[in-house]
C-alpha positions as CSV (number, residue, x, y, z in Angstrom):
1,X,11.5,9.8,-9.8
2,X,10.8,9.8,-13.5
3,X,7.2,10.4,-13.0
4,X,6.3,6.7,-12.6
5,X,4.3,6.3,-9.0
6,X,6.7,5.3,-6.1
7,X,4.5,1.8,-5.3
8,X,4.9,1.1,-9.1
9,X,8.6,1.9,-8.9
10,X,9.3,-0.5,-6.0
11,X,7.3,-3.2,-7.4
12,X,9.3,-3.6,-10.3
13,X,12.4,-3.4,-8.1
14,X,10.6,-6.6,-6.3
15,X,9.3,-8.0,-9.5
16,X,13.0,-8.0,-10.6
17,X,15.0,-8.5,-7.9
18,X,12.9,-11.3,-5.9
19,X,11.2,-12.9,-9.1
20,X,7.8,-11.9,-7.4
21,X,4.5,-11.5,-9.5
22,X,3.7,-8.1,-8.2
23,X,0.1,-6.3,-8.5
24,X,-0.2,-2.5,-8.0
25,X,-3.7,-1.7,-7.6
26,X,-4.3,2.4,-7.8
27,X,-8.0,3.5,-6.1
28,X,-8.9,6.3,-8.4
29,X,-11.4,7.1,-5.8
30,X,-10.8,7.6,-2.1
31,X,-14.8,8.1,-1.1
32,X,-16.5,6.5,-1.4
33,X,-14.3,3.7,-1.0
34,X,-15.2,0.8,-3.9
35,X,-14.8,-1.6,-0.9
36,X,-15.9,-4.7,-3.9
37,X,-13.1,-4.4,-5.9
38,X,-10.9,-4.2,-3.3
39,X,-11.9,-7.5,-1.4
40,X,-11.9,-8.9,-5.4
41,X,-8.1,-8.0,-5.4
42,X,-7.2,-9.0,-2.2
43,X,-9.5,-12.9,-2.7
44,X,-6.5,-13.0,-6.0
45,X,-3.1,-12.3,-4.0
46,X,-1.2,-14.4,-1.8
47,X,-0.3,-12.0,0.3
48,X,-1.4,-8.1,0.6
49,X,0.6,-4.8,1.5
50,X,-1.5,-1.6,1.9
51,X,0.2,1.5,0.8
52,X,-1.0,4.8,2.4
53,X,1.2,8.1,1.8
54,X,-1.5,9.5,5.1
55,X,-1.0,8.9,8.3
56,X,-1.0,6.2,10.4
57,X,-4.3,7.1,12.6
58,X,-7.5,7.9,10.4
59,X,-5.6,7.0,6.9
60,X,-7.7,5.8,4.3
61,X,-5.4,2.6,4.7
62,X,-7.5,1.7,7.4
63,X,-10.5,1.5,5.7
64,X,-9.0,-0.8,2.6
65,X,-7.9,-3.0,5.5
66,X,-11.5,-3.2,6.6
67,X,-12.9,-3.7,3.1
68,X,-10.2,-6.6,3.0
69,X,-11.1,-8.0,6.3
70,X,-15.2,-7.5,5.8
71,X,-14.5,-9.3,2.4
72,X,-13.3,-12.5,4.4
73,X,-9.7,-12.1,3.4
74,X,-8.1,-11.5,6.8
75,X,-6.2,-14.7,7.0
76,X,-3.8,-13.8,4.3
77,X,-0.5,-12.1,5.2
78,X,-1.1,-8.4,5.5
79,X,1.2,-5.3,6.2
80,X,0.2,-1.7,5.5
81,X,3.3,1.4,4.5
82,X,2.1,4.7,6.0
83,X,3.4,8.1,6.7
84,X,4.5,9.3,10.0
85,X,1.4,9.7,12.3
86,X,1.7,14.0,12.3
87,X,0.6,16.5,9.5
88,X,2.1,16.1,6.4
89,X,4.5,18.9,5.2
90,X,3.7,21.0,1.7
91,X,6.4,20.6,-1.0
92,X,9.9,18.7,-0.3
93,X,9.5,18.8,3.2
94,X,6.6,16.0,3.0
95,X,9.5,13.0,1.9
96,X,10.8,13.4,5.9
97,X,7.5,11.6,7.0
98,X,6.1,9.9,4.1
99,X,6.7,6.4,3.3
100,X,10.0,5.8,0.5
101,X,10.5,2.8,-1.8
102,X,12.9,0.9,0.8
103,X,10.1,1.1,2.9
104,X,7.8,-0.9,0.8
105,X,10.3,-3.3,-0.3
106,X,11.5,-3.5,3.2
107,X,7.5,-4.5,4.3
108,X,6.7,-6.5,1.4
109,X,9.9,-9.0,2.5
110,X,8.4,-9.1,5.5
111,X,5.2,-10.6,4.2
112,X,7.1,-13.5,3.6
């Protein structure tokens, strides 16, 4: 990429090609998690897609899910993007089981 964050990249792909309002929301954080803000977010989307480069079991995904769910947003249409469910790889070798950009365009068409 040209340094601009894969999620970002393939929400302006959607943004353009679907004419979707898109919102990216970066955690600067990971622990704790600021379970508020994300349960704010989530009350002000339509529909919600959880992007996690982890793992599938014991990602931090899991726990924005719950902070969605706890918030009393779990009605809304939700998918989550994660990595392969192994260890993840050090230098190029990590893009064989980490999510791409067709992947979260492919999930967030599914939310429809």
């Amino acid at each position: 990429g040209n340094g601009v964050p894969m999620s970002l990249r393939a929400a302006r792909q959607i943004e353009t090609t679907l004419q979707w309002k898109v919102r990216v929301i970066d955690l600067r954080w990971l622990q704790p998690l600021n379970a508020e803000a994300i349960a704010r977010h989530a009350g002000e989307c339509r529909r919600i897609l959880v992007v996690d480069e982890g793992r599938k079991s014991a990602g931090v995904g899991e726990g924005i899910i719950t902070a969605i769910l706890e918030g009393g947003f779990g009605g809304k249409p939700l998918r989550r993007v994660v990595g392969a469910d192994t260890y993840t790889p050090l230098a190029g070798a990590a893009f064989a089981v980490i999510p791409a950009e067709a992947d979260i365009i492919n999930a967030a068409m599914d939310l429809v």
